[in-house]
C-alpha positions as CSV (number, residue, x, y, z in Angstrom):
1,X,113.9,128.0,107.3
2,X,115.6,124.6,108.0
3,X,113.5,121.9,109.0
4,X,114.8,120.2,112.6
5,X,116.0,117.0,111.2
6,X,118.2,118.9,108.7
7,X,119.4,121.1,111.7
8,X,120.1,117.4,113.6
9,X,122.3,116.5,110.5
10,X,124.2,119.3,110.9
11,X,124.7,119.0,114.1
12,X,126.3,114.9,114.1
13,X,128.5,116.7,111.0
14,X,129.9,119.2,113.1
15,X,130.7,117.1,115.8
16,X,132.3,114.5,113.9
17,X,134.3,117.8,112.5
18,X,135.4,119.0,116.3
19,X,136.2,115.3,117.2
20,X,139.0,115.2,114.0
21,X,139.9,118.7,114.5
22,X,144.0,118.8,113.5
23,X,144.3,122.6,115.0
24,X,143.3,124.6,117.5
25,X,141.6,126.9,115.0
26,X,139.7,124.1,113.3
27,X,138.4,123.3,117.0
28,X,137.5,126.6,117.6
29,X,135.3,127.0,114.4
30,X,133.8,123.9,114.7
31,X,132.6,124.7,118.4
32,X,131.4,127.9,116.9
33,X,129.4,126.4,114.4
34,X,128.0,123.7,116.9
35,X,126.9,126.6,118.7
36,X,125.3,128.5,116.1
37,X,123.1,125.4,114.8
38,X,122.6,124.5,118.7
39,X,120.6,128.0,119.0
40,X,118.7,127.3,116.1
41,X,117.9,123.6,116.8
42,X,116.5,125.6,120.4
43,X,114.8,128.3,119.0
44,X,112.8,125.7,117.1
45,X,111.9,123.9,120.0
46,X,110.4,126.9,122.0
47,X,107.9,126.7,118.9
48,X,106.8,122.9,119.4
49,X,105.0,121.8,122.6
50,X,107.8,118.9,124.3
51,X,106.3,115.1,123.7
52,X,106.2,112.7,126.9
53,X,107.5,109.4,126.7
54,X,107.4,106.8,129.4
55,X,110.4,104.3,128.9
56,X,111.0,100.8,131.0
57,X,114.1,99.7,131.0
58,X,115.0,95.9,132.6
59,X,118.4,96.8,134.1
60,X,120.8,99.2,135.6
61,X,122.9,99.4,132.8
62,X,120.4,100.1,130.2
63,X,119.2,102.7,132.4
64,X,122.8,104.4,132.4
65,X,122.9,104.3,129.2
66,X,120.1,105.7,128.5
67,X,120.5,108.4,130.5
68,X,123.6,108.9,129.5
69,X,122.6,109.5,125.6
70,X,119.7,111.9,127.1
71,X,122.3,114.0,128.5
72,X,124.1,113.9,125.1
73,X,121.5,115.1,123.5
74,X,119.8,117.4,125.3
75,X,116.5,115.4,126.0
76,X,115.1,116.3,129.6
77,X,114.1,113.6,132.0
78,X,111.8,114.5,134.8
79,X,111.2,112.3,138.1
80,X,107.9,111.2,139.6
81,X,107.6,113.2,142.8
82,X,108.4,110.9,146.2
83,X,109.9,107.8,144.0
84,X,113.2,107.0,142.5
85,X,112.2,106.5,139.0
86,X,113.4,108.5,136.1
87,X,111.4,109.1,133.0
C-alpha cells in the first residue's frame, strides 16, 4: 500500500497537472485522478487517530492565511465553545 506522504506527492503533481491542463479532456482526467488519490489519502486517515494542534497567530492576516491553506488542504479547525477563537 502507499504510504501517506507518497499519496501527498501525488496529489501537488496532479494538481499542478489540472492547473496546466491545455483540453478539456486533460482537465477532466486530471480531476479524476485527483479524485481517486483524494479517496485513498481519506481512507488512510479513517485508520490514524486525528493529532491536535494549538496554533497562535499575532495578526489578522496570518490568521486568514492560515485558514485559508487549512481549507486547501482539508485540515479541520474546530472552535472553543462560547469564544471566537479558531484552532
Amino acid at each position: 500500500m502507499t504510504s501517506e506522504s507518497q499519496l501527498r506527492e501525488k496529489l501537488r503533481k496532479i494538481e499542478a497537472l489540472f492547473v496546466g491542463a491545455g483540453t478539456a479532456g486533460e482537465r477532466l482526467a486530471a480531476e479524476a485522478a485527483l479524485q481517486r488519490v483524494r479517496a485513498r489519502v481519506e481512507e488512510l486517515a479513517r485508520h490514524d487517530p486525528p493529532i491536535e494542534q494549538r496554533f497562535s497567530l499575532p495578526d489578522q492576516w496570518s490568521r486568514h492565511l492560515f485558514l485559508a491553506l487549512c481549507r486547501r488542504y482539508g485540515c479541520d479547525r474546530f472552535v472553543i465553545g462560547g469564544s471566537d477563537v479558531t484552532q
